[in-house]
C-alpha positions in Angstrom: -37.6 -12.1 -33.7 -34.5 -10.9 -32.2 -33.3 -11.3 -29.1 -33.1 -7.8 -28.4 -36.9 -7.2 -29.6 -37.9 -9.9 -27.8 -36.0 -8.4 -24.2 -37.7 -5.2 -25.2 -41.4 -6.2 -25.2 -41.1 -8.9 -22.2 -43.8 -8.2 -19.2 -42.6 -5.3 -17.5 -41.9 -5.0 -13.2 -43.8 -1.8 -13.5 -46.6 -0.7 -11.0 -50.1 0.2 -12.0 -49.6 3.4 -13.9 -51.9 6.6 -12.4 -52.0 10.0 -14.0 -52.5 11.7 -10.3 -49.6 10.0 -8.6 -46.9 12.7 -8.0 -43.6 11.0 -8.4 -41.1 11.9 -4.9 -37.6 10.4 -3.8 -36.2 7.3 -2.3 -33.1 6.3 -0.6 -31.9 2.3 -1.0 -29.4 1.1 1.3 -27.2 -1.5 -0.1 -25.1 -4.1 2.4 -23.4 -7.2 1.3 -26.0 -9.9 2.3 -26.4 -12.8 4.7 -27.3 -16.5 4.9 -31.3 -16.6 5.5 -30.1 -19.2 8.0 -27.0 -20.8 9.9 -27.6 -24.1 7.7 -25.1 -25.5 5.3 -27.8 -25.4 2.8 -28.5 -21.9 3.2 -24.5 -21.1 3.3 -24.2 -22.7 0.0 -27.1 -21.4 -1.7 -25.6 -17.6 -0.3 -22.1 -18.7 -1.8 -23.5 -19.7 -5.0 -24.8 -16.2 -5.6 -21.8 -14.6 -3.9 -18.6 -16.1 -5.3 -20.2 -16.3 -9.2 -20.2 -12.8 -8.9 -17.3 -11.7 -11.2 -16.5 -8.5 -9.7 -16.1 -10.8 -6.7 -14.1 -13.3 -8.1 -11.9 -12.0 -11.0 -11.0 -15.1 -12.6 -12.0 -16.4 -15.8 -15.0 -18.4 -15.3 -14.0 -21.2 -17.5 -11.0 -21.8 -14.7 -13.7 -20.6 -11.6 -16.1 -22.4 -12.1 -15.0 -25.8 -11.9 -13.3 -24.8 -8.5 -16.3 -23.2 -7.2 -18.6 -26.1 -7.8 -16.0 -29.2 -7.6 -14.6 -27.9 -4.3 -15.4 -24.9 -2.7 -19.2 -25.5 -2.6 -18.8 -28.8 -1.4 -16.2 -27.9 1.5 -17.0 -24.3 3.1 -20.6 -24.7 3.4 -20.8 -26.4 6.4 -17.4 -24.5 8.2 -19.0 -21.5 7.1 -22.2 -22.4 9.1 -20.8 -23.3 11.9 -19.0 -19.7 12.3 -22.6 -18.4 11.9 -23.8 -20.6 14.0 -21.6 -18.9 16.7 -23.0 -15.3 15.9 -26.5 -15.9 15.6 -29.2 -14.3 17.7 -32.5 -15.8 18.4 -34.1 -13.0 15.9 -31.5 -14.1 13.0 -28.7 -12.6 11.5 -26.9 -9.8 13.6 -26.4 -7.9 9.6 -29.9 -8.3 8.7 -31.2 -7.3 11.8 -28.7 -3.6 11.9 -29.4 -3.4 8.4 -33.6 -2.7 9.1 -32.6 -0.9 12.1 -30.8 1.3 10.1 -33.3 1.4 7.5 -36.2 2.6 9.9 -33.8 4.8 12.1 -32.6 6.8 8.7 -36.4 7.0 7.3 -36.8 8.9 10.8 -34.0 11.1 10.7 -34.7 12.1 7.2 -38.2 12.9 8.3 -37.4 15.0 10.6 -35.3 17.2 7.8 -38.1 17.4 6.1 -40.5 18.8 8.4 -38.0 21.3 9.1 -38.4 22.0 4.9 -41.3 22.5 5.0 -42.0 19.0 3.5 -44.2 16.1 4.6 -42.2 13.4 6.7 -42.7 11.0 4.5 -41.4 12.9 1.2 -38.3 10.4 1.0 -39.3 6.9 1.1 -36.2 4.3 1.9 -35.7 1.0 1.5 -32.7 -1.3 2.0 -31.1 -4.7 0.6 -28.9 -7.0 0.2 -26.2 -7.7 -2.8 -26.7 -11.2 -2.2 -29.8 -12.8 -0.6 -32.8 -11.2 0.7 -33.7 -8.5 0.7 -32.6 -8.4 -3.1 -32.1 -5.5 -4.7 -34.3 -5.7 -8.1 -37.4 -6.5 -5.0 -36.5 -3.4 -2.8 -36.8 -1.1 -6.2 -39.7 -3.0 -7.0 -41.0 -1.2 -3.2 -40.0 1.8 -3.9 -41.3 2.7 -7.5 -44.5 1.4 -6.4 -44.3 3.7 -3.8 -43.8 6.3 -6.2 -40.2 7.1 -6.1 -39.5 8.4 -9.3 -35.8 9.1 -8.6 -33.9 7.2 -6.1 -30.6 7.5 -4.5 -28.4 4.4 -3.8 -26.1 4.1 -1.3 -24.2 1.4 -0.6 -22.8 0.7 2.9 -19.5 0.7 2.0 -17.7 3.5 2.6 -14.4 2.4 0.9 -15.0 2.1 -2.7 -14.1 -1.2 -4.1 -15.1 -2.9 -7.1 -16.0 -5.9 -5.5 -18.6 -4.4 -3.4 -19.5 -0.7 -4.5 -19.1 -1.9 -7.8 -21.1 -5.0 -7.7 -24.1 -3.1 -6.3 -24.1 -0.9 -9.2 -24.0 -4.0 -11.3 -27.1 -5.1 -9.8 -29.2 -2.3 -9.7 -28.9 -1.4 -13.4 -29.5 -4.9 -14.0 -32.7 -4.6 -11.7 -33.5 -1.7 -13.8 -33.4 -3.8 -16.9 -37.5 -4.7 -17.0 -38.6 -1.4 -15.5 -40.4 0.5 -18.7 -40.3 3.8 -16.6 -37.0 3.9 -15.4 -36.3 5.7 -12.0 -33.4 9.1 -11.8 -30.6 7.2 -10.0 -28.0 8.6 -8.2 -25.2 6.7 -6.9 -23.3 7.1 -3.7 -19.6 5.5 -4.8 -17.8 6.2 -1.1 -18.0 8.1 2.1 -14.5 7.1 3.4 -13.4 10.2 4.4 -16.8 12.1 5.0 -16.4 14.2 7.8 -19.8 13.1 9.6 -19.0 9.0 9.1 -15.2 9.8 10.2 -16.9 11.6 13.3 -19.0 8.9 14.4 -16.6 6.1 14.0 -14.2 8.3 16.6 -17.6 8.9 18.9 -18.4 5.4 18.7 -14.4 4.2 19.8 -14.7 7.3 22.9 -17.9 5.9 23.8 -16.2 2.1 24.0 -13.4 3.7 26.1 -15.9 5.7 28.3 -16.5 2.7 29.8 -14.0 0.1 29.3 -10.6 2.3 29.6 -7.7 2.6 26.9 -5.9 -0.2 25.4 -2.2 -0.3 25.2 -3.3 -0.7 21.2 -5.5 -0.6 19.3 -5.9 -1.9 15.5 -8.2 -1.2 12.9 -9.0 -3.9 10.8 -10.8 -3.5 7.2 -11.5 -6.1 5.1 -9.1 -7.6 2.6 -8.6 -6.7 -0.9 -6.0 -8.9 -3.4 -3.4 -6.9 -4.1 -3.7 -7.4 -8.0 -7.2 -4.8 -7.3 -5.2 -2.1 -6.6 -2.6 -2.7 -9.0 -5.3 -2.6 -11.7 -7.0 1.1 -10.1 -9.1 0.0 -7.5 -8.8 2.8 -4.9 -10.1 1.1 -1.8 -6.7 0.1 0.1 -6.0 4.4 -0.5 -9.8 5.0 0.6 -8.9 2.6 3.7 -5.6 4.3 5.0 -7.3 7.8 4.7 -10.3 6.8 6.7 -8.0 5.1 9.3 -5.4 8.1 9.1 -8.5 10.6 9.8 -9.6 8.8 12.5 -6.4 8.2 14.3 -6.2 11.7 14.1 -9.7 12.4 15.4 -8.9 10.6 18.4 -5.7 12.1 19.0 -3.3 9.0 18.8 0.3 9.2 18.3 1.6 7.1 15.6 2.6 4.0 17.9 -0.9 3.8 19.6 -2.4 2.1 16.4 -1.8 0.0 13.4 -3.6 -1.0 10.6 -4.5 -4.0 9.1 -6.6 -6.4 6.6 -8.5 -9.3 7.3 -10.8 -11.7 5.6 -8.4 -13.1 2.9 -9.5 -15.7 0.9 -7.5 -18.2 -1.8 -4.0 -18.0 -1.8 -3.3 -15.0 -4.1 -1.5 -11.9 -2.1 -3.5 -9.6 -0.5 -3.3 -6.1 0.9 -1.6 -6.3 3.9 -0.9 -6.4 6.8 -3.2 -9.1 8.0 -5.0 -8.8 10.9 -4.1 -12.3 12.4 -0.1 -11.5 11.9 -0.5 -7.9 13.6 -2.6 -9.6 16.0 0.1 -12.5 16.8 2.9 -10.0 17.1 0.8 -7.7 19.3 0.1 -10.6 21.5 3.7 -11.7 21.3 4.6 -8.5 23.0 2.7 -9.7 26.0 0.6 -6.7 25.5 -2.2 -6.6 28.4 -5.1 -5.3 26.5 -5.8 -4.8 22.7 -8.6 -3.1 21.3 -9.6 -4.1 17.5 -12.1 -1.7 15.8 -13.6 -2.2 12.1 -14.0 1.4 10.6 -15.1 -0.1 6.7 -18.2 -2.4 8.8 -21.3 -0.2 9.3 -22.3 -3.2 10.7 -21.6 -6.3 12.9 -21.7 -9.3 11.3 -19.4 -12.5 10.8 -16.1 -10.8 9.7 -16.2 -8.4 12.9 -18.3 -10.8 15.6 -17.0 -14.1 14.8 -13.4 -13.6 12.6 -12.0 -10.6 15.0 -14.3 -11.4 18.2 -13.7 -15.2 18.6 -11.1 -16.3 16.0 -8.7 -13.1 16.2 -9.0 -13.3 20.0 -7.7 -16.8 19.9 -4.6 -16.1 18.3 -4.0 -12.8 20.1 -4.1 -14.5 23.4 -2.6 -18.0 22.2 0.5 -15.9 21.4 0.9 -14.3 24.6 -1.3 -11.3 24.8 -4.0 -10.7 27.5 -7.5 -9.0 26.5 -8.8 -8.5 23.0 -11.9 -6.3 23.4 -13.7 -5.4 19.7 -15.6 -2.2 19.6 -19.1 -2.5 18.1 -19.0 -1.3 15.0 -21.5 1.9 13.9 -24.6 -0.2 13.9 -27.9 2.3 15.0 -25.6 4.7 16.8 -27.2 7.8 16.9 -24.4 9.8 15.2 -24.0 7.2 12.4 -27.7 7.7 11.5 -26.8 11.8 11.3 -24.1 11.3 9.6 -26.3 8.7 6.8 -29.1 11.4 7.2 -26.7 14.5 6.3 -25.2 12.9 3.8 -28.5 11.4 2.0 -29.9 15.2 2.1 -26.7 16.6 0.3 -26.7 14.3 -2.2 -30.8 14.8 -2.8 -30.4 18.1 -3.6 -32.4 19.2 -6.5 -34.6 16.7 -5.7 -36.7 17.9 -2.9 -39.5 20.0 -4.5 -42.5 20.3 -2.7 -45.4 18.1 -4.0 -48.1 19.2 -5.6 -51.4 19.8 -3.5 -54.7 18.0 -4.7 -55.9 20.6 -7.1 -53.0 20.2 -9.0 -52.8 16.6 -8.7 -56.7 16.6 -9.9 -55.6 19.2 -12.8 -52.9 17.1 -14.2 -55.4 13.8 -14.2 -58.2 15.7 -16.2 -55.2 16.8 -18.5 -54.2 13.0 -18.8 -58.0 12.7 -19.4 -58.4 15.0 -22.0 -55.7 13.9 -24.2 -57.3 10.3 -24.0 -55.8 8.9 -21.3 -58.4 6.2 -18.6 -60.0 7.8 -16.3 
């Protein structure tokens, strides 16, 4: 038998099949994933899936792979825990916990648009996951199609495309999709970097920060690092990054001067988009500047690289170089024009697929039907 016969007729993640079930929509949300725990075990057993991920890692596996397991999964483990250790909360991970915030908050908001259709609240179910870890992706579809979401829209929460992320989840859905004999309608969300509700929000949430805190002399908006070779090859997420940072500055009304940008998180010593956070931060606090303010526009959550890299680590080396306060703005997290912004921009991209559902004698109709041509009862 061949191996693709024998992937065809494999057991099947499919629910129980009903004639009367009237297929609606879901949403997935789609963040990058978390340790279950601040453990070295856990760590590594997050790594593993994480950095084996080739659209992570874009080096040949026969040279990778020795690294990975020969050194980096026996060193960064237990450093790696320790940094979560110093950001996590007595109800777990700060990105896991956002994450189902978000989740619920967005099933709300949705809700309400529905009513105001006409629809039940419940007409668009969402679910969220994780790339890597729980709550996995193939598990969360497995929710929803039981749920009866025939078509489902996926949208990551990245709102800089890059391959590495954006791209990855994509990877993994299809792959999730792989066992499924009914398949759902997918539609993809590849970016929302310059939408003009996210770009909103971000510049509500940075106002709200100064509200109550005051202006900093400067303030810096850090997005994760890319290798440079990713945007040599195509990869338009350092472009995605500068517009969604150049919208914002606007929307806030800074002058050129009053901001900089910057990339953090680099990992391995290939070069990276720059400029790095740490550098800008050293020369900023090298200035003697009194107050910095770092904010981190591609995070629609808080989690290590904002609480614990820019939060404790890059407020180290700004004040170890001569610089006063570092103050980080929370990122998006459940603010309530965030969870618009998702909501709007879920609804746009359902379009077409927000029919009302069928009422019970139709529903009965189409099982006798089913019936009839010799389907169970």
């Amino acid at each position: 038998m061949s191996r693709g016969h024998f992937e065809l007729n494999r057991a099947h993640s499919d629910p129980p099949f009903a004639h009367d079930r009237m297929p609606h929509p879901g949403v997935l949300l789609v963040n990058l994933g978390t340790p279950a725990a601040p453990t070295a075990a856990a760590v590594r057993s997050y790594l593993v899936e994480f950095l084996a991920d080739p659209r992570v890692v874009e080096i040949p596996a026969v040279l990778w792979w020795p690294l990975l397991h020969g050194i980096v999964l026996r060193t960064r483990p237990a450093k790696s825990a320790a940094r979560y250790r110093a950001i996590w909360t007595g109800d777990g991970s700060p990105l896991a916990i956002h994450a189902a915030k978000q989740r619920t908050l967005l099933a709300g908001s949705l809700g309400q648009k529905m009513k105001a259709q006409g629809l039940p609240a419940d007409h668009v179910a969402v679910g969220h996951a994780m790339r890597y870890g729980e709550p996995s992706i193939a598990g969360a579809l497995a929710r929803l199609t039981a749920a009866g979401c025939a078509r489902i829209l996926v949208m990551p929460m990245y709102p800089q495309y890059a391959a590495s992320t954006t791209g990855s989840a994509f990877d993994a859905v299809v792959a999730a999709c792989g066992p499924m004999r009914r398949v759902p309608g997918l539609r993809f969300v590849d970016s929302f970097h310059d939408d003009p509700g996210y770009v909103g929000a971000l510049a509500q949430a940075v106002n709200d920060h100064w509200m109550r805190h005051g202006r900093p002399e400067h303030l810096v908006l850090s997005f994760h690092g890319v290798p440079r070779a990713t945007l040599e090859r195509g990869d338009p997420y350092y472009c995605h990054c500068q517009k969604t940072a150049r919208l914002l500055a606007r929307e806030l009304g800074l002058e050129p001067r009053a901001w900089t940008i910057a990339f953090q998180s680099r990992f391995g010593r290939a070069r990276w988009v720059g400029p790095y956070t740490k550098d800008v931060l050293a020369e900023l606090g090298g200035r003697k500047l009194r107050r910095v303010d770092v904010f981190c526009p591609g995070f629609v959550a808080d989690c290590l690289e904002t609480l614990e890299e820019i939060g404790i680590e890059g407020r180290g080396v700004f004040t170890r170089a001569g610089g006063g306060d570092l103050e980080l703005i929370p990122c998006l997290n459940e603010h309530p024009r965030f969870i618009a912004a998702l909501a709007d921009l879920a609804a746009s991209h359902l379009q077409g697929w927000l029919a009302p559902p069928p009422d019970a004698d139709t529903r009965e109709a189409t099982r006798l039907r089913a019936v009839a041509l010799g389907a169970k009862a």
